[in-house]
C-alpha positions as CSV (number, residue, x, y, z in Angstrom):
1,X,59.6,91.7,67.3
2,X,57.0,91.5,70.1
3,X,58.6,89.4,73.1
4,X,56.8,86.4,74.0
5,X,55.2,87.1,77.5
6,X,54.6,84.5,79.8
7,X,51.0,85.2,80.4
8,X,50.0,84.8,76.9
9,X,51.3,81.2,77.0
10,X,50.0,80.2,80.1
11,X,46.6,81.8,78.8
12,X,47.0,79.8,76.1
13,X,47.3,76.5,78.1
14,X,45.2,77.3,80.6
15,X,42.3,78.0,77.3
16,X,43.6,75.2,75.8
17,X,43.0,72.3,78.7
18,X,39.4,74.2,78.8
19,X,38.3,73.4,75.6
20,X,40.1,70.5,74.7
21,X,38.2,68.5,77.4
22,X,35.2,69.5,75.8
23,X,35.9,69.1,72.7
24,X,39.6,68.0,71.4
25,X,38.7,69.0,67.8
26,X,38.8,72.8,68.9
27,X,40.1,75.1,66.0
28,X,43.5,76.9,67.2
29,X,41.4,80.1,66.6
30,X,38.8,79.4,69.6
31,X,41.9,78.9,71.4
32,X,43.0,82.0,70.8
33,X,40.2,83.9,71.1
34,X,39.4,82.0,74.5
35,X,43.0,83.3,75.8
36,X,42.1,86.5,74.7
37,X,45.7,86.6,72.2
38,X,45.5,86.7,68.6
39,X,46.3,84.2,66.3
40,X,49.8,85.1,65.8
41,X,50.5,85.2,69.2
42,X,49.2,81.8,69.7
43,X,51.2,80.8,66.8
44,X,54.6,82.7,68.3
45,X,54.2,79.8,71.5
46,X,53.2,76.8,69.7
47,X,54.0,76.7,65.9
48,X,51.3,74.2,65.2
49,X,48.4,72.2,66.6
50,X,50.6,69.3,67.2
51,X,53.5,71.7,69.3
52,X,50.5,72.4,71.7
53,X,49.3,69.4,72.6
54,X,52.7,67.6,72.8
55,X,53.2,71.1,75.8
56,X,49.6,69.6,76.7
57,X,50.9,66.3,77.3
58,X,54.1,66.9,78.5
59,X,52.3,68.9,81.3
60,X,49.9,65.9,82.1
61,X,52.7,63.5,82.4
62,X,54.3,66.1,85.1
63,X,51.3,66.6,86.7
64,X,50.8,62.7,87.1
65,X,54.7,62.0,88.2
66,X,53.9,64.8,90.6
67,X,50.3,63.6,91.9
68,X,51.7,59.4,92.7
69,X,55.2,60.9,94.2
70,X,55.9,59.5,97.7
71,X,53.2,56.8,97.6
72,X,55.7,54.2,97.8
73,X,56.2,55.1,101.4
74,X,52.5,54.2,101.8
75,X,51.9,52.0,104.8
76,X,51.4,48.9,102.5
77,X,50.9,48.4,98.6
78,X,47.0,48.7,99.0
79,X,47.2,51.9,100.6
80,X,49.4,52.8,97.9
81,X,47.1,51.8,95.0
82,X,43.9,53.8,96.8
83,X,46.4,57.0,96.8
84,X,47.2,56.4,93.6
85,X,43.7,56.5,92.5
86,X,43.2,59.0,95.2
87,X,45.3,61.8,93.5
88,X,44.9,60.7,90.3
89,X,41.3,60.8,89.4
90,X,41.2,64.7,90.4
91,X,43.3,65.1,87.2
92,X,40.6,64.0,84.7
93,X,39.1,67.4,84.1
94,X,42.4,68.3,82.9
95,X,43.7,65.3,81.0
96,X,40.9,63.1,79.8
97,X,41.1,64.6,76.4
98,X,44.5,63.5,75.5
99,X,43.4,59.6,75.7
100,X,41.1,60.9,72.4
101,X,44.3,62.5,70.7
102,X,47.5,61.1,69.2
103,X,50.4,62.7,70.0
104,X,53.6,61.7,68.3
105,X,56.3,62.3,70.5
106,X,59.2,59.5,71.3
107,X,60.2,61.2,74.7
108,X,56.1,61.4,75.7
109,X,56.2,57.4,74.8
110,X,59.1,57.1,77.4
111,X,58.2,59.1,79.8
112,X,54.9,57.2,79.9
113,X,56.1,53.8,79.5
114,X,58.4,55.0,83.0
115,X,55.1,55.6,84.5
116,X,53.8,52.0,82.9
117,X,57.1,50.7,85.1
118,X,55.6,52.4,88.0
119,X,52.6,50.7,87.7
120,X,54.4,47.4,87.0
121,X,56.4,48.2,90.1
122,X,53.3,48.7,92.8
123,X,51.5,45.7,90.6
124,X,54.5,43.6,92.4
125,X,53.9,44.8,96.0
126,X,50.4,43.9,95.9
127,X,51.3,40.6,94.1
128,X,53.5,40.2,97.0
129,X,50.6,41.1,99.5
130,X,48.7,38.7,98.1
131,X,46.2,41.3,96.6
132,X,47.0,40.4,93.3
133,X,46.8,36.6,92.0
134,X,50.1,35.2,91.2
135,X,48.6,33.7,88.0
136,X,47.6,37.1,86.7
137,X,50.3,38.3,84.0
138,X,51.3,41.4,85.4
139,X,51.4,43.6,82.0
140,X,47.5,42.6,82.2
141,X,47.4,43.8,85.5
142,X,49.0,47.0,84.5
143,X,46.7,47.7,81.5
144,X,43.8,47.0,83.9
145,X,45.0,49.6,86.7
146,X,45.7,52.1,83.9
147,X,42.0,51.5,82.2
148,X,40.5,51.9,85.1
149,X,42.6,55.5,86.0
150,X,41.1,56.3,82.5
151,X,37.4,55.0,83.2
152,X,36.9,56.6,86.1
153,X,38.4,60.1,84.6
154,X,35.7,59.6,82.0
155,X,33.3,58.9,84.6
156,X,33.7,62.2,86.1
157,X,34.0,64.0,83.0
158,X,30.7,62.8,81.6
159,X,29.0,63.7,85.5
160,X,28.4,59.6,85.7
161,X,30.3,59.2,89.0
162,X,31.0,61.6,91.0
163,X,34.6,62.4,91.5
164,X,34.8,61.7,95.0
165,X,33.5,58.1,94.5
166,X,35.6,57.3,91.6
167,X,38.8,56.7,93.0
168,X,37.7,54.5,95.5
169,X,35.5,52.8,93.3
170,X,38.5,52.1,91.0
171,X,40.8,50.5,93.7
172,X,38.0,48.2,94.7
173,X,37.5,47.1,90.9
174,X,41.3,46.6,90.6
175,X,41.6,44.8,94.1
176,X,38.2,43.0,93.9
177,X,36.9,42.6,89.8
178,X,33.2,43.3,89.5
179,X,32.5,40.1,91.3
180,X,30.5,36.7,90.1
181,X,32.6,33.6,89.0
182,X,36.0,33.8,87.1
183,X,35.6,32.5,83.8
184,X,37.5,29.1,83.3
């Protein structure tokens, strides 16, 4: 049996992250050709469609814990939400796809639903800061700051907004709304 070589997989991945974020409905055989391995090697690293974009995910959620680690030793929690946006939005070329995929996996769910608490956590310091209205539920505020991270990596994947506007454009739309009157 051929042993599984490292640069095949990460050839794989790398190919992988490329033409998912195109197109997330890429056959496992452009894949392969793109990584320049052959179909059974692909299929040696990931036994199924499913088994790669789980590794897909698993790799986004590190990538993300990596990118917002240390910014709660931000000056203050505003500084900390524009980091957050800051170091998140470079991601998108990488990631955006898996918001158009479903990926059954129950430790994926947790680990993201940890980074949902993270969010809940900094959603508190700016609620305490007075950025953030006491009245607003603060799971809305949550799926608000976590929209927005996906909106503005859609933004820059489509060419919309560039990618050095988006981040700051997204912590002005959390801390300030689009503006005009709040509905009563």
């Amino acid at each position: 049996m051929e042993p599984i070589r490292l640069e095949s997989r990460e050839a794989i991945l790398t190919a992988a992250l490329e033409l998912f974020s195109t197109n997330p409905g890429t056959s496992l055989a452009v894949v392969a050709a793109r990584a320049g391995v052959g179909r059974a090697t692909l299929h040696r690293h990931f036994a199924s469609r499913d088994d790669l974009i789980r590794e897909l995910a698993f790799s986004a959620l590190d990538a993300t814990d990596e990118a917002v680690a240390g910014i709660e030793n931000a000056p203050d929690a505003r500084a900390a939400l524009e980091q957050m946006f800051e170091r998140l939005v470079p991601l998108a070329d990488r990631f955006h796809f898996l918001a158009r995929v479903t990926v059954d996996d129950p430790e994926i769910d947790r680990r993201y639903a940890a980074q949902l608490d993270g969010l809940a956590t900094l959603v508190a310091s700016l609620r305490a800061e007075g950025l953030v209205a006491a009245a607003a539920p603060t799971a809305w505020a949550v799926r608000v700051a976590d929209a927005l991270i996906w909106t503005a990596w859609s933004a820059v994947a489509d060419g919309s907004v560039p990618a050095r506007e988006a981040a700051p454009l997204a912590a002005q739309t959390f801390l300030q709304g689009l503006g005009g009157e709040p509905h009563a």
